[in-house]
N, CA, C and O atoms as a GROMACS GRO file, in nm:
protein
  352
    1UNK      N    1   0.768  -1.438  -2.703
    1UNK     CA    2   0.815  -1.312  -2.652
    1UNK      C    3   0.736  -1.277  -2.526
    1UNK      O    4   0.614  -1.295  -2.524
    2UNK      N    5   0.812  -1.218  -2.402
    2UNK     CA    6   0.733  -1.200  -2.279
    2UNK      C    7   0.694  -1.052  -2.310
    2UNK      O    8   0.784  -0.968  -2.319
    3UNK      N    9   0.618  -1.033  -2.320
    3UNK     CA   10   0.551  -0.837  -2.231
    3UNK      C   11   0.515  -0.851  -2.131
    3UNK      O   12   0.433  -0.934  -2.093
    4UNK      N   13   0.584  -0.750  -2.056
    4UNK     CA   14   0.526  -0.767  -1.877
    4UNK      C   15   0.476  -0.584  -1.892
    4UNK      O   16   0.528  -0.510  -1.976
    5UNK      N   17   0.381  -0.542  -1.805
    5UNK     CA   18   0.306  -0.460  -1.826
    5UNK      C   19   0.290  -0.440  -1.672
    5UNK      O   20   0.284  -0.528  -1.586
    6UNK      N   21   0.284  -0.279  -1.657
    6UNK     CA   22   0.294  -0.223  -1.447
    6UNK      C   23   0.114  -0.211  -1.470
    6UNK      O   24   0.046  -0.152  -1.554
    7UNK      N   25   0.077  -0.308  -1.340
    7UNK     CA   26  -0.018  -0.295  -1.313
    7UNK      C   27  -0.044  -0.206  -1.179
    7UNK      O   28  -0.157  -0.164  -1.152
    8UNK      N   29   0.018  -0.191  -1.133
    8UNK     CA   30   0.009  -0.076  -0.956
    8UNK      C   31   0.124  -0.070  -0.959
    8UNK      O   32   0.208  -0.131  -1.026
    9UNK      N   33   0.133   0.050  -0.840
    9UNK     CA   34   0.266   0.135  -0.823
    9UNK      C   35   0.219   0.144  -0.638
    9UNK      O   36   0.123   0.202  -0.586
   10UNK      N   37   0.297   0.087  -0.591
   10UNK     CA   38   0.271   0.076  -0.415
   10UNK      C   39   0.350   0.177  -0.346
   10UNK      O   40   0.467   0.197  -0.377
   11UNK      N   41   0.297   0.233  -0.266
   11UNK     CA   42   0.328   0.321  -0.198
   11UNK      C   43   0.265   0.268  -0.024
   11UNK      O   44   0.149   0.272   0.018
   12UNK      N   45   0.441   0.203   0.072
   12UNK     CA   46   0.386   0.154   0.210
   12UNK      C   47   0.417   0.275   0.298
   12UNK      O   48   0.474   0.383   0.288
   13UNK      N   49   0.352   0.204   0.385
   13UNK     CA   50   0.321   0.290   0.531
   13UNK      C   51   0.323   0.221   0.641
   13UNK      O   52   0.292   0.102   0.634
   14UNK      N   53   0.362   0.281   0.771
   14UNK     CA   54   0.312   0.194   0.862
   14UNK      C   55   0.182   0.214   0.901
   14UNK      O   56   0.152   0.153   1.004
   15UNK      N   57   0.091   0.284   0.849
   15UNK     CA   58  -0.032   0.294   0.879
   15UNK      C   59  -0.113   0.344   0.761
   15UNK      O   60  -0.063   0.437   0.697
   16UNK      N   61  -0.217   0.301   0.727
   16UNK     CA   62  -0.271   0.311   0.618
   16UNK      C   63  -0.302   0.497   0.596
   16UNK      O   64  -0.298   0.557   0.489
   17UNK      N   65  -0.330   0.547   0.716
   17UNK     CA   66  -0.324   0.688   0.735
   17UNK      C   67  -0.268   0.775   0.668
   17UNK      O   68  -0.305   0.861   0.588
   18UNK      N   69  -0.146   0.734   0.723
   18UNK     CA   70   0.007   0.809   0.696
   18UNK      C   71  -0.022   0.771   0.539
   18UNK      O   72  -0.029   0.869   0.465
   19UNK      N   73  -0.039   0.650   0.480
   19UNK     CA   74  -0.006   0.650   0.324
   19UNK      C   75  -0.096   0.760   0.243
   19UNK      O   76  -0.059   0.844   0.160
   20UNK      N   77  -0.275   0.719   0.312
   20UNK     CA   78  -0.299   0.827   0.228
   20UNK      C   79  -0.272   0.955   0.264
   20UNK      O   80  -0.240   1.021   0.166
   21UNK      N   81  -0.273   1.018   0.369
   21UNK     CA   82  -0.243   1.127   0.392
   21UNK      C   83  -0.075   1.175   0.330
   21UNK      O   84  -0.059   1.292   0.363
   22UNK      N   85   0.012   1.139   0.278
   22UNK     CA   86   0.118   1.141   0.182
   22UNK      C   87   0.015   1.155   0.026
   22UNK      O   88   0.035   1.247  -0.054
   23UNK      N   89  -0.066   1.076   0.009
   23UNK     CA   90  -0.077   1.038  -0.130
   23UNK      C   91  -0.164   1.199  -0.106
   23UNK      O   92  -0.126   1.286  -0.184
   24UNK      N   93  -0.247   1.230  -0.030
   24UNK     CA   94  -0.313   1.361  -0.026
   24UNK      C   95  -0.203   1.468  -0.059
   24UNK      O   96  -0.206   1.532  -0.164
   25UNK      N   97  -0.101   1.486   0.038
   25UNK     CA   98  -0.019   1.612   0.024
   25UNK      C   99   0.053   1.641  -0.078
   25UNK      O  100   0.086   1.754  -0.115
   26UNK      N  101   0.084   1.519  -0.136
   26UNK     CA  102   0.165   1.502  -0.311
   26UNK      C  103   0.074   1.525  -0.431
   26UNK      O  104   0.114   1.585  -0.531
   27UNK      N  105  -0.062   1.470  -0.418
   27UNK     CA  106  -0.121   1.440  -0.550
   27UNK      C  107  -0.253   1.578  -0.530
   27UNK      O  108  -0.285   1.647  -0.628
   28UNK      N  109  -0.296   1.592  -0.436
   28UNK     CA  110  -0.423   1.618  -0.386
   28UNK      C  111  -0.589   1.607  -0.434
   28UNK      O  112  -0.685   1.672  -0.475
   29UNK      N  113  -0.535   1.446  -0.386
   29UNK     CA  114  -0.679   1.356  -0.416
   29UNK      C  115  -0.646   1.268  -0.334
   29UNK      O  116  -0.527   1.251  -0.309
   30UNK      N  117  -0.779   1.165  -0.254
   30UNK     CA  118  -0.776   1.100  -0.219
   30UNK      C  119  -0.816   0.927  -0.238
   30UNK      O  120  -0.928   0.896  -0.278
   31UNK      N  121  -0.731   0.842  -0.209
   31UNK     CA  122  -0.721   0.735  -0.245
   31UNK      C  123  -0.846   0.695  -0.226
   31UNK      O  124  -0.912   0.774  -0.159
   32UNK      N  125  -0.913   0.579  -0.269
   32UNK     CA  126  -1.023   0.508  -0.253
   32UNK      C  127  -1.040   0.393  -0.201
   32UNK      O  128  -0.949   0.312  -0.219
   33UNK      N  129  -1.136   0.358  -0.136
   33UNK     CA  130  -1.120   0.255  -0.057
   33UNK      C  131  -1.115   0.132  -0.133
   33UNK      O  132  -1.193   0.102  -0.223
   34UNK      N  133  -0.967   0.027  -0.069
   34UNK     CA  134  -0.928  -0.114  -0.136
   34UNK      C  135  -0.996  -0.211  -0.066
   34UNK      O  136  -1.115  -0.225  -0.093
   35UNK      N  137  -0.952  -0.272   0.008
   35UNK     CA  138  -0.950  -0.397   0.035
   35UNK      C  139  -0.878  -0.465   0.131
   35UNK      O  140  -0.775  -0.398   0.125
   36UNK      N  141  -0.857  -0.542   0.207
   36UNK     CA  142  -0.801  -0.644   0.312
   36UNK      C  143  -0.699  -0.781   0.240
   36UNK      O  144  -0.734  -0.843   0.140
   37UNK      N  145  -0.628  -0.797   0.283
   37UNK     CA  146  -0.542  -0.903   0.253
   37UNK      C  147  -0.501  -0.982   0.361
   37UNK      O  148  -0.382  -0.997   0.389
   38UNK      N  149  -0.636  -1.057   0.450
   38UNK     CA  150  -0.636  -1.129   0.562
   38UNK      C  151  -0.494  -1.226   0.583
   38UNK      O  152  -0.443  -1.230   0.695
   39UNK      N  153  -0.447  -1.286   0.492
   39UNK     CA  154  -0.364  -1.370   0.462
   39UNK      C  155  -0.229  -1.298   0.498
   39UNK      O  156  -0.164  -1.318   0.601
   40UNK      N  157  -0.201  -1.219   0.408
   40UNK     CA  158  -0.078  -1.144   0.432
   40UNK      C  159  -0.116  -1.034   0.562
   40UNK      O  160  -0.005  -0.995   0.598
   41UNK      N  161  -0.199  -0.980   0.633
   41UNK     CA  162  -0.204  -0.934   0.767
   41UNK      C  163  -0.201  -0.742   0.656
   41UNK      O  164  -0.143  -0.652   0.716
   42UNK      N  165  -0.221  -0.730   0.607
   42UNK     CA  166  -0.267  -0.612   0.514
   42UNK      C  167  -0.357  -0.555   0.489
   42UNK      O  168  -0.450  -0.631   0.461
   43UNK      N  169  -0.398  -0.389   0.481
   43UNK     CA  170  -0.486  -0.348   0.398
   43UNK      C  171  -0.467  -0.229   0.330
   43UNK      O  172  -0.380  -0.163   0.385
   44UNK      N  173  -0.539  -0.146   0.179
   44UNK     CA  174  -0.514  -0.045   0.133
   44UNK      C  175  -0.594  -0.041   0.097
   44UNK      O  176  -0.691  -0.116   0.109
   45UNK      N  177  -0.566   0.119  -0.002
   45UNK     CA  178  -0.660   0.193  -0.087
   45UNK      C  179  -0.585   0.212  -0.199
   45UNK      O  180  -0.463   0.205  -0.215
   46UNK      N  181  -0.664   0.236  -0.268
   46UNK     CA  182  -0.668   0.282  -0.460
   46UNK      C  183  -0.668   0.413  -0.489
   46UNK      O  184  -0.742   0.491  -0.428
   47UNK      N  185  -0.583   0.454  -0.586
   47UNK     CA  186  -0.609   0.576  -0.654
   47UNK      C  187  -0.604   0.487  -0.867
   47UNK      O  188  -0.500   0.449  -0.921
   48UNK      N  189  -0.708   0.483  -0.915
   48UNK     CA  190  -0.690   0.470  -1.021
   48UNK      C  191  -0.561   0.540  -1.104
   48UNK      O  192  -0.566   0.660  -1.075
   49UNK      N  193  -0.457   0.519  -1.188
   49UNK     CA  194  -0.405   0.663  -1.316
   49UNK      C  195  -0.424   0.592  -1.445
   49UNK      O  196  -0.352   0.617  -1.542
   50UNK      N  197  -0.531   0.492  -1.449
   50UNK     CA  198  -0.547   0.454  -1.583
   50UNK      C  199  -0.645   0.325  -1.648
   50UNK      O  200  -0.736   0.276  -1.581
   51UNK      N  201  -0.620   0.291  -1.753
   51UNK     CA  202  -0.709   0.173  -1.737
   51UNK      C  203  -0.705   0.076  -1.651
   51UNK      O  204  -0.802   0.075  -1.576
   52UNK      N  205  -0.612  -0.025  -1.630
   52UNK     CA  206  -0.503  -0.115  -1.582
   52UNK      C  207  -0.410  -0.029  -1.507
   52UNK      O  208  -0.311  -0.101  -1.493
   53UNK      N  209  -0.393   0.047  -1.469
   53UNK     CA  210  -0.298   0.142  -1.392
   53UNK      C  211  -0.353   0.223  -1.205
   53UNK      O  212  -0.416   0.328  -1.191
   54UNK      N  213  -0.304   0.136  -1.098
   54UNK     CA  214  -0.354   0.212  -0.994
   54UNK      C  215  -0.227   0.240  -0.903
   54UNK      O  216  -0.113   0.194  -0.901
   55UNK      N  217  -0.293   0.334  -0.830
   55UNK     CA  218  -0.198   0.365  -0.704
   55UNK      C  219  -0.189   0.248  -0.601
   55UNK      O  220  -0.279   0.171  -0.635
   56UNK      N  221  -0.140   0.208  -0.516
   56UNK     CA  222  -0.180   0.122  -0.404
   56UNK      C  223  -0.100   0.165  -0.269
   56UNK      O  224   0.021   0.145  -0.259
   57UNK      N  225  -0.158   0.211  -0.191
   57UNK     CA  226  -0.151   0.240  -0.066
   57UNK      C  227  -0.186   0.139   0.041
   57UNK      O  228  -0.296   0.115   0.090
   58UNK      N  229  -0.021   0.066   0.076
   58UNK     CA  230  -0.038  -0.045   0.192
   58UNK      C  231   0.009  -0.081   0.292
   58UNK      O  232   0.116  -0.139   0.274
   59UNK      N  233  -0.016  -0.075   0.375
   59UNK     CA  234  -0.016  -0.073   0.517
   59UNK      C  235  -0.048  -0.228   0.628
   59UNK      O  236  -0.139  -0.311   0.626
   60UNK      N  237   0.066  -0.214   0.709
   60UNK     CA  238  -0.011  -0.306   0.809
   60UNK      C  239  -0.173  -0.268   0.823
   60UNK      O  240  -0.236  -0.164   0.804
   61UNK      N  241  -0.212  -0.408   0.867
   61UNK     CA  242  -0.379  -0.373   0.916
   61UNK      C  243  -0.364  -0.462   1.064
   61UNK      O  244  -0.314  -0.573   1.083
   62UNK      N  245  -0.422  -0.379   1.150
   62UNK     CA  246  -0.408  -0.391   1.273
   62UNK      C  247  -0.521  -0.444   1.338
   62UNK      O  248  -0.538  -0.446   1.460
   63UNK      N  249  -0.606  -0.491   1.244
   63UNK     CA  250  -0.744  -0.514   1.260
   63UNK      C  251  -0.734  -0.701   1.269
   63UNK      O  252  -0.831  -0.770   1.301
   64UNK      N  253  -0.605  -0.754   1.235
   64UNK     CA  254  -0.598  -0.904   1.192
   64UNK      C  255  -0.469  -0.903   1.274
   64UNK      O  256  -0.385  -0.822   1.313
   65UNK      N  257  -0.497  -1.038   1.280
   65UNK     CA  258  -0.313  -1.109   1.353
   65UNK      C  259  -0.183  -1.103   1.249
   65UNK      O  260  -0.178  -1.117   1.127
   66UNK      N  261  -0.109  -1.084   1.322
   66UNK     CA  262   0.022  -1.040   1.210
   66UNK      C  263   0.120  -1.135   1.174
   66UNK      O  264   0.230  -1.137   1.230
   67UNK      N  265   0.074  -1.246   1.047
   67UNK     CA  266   0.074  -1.330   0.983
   67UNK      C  267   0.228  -1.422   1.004
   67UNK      O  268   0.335  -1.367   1.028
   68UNK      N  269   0.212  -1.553   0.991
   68UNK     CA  270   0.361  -1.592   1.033
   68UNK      C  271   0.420  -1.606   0.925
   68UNK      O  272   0.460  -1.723   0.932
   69UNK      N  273   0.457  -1.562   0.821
   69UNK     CA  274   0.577  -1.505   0.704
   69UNK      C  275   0.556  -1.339   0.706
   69UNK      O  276   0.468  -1.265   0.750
   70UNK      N  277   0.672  -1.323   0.641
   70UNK     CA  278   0.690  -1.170   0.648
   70UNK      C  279   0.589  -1.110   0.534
   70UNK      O  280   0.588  -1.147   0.417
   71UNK      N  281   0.516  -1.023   0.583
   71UNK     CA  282   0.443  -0.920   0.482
   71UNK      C  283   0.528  -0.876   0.339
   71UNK      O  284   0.650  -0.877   0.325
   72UNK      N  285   0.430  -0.838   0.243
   72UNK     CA  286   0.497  -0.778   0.153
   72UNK      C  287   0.558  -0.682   0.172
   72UNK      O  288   0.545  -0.644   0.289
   73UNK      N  289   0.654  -0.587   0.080
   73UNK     CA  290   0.711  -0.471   0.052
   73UNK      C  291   0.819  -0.446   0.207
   73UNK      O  292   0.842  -0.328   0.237
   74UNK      N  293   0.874  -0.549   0.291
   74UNK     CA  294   0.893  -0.538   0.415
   74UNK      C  295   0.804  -0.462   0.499
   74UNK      O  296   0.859  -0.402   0.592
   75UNK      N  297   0.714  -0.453   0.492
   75UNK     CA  298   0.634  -0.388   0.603
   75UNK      C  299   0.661  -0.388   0.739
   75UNK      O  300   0.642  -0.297   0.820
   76UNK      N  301   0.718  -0.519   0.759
   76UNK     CA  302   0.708  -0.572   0.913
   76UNK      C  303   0.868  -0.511   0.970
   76UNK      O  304   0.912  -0.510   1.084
   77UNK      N  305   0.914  -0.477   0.879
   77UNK     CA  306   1.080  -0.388   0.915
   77UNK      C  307   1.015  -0.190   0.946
   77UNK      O  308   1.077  -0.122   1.029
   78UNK      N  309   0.922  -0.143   0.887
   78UNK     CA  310   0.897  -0.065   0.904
   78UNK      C  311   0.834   0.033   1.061
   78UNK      O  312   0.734   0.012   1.129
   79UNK      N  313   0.914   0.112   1.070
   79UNK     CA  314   0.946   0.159   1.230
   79UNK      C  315   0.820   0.261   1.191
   79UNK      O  316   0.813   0.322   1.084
   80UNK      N  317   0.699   0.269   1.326
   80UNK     CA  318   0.612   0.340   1.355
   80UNK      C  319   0.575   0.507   1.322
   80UNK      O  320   0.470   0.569   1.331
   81UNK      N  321   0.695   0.543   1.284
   81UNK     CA  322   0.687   0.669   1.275
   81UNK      C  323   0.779   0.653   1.115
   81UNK      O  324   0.841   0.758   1.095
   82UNK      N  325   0.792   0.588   1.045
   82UNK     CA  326   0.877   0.578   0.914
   82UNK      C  327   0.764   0.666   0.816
   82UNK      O  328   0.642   0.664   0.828
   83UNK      N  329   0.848   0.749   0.710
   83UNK     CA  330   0.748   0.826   0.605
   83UNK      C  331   0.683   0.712   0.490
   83UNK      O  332   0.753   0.614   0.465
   84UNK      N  333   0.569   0.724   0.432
   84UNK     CA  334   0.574   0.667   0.328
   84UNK      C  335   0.678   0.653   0.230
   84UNK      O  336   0.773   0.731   0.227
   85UNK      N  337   0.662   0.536   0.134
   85UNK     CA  338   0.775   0.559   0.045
   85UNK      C  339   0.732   0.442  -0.025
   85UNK      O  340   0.673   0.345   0.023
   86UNK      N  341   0.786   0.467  -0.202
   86UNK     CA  342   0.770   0.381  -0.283
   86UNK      C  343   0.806   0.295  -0.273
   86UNK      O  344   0.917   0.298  -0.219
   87UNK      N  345   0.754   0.155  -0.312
   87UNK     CA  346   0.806   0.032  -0.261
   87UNK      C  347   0.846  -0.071  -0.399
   87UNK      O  348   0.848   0.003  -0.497
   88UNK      N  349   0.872  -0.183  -0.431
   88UNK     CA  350   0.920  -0.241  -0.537
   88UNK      C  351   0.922  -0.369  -0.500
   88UNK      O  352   0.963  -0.455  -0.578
   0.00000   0.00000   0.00000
């Protein structure tokens, strides 16, 4: 029998900014600092809601070259001024 179990809930941006500053105006708390995903041309932050359960706030990272396959969550379709929004 499979159990599949939600480990994060992503929330993109075109700028890591914009995500938390969304995750601020909705939740009012701020995300925590994640991590880099050199590979995929990415980076975010964390909001824990549980044991196994986080927020993820992700964004192009502009800090790395912008990888030759497409980013997760389409990122790389995402227009400069686009709102955050849940991703899947």
């Amino acid at each position: 029998m499979f159990h599949a179990f939600l480990d994060h809930i992503a929330i993109v941006a075109p700028t890591l900014e914009a995500g938390c500053a969304h995750v601020r105006a909705a939740l009012g708390v701020e995300p925590q600092a994640g991590g880099e995903h050199e590979r995929m041309g990415t980076h975010n932050r964390l909001l824990r809601l549980g044991e196994s359960l986080y927020l993820e706030v992700i964004a192009p990272n502009p800090a790395v070259r912008r990888p030759p396959r497409p980013r997760w969550f389409a990122l790389d379709t995402l227009a400069p001024d686009a709102p955050p929004r849940l991703a899947a």
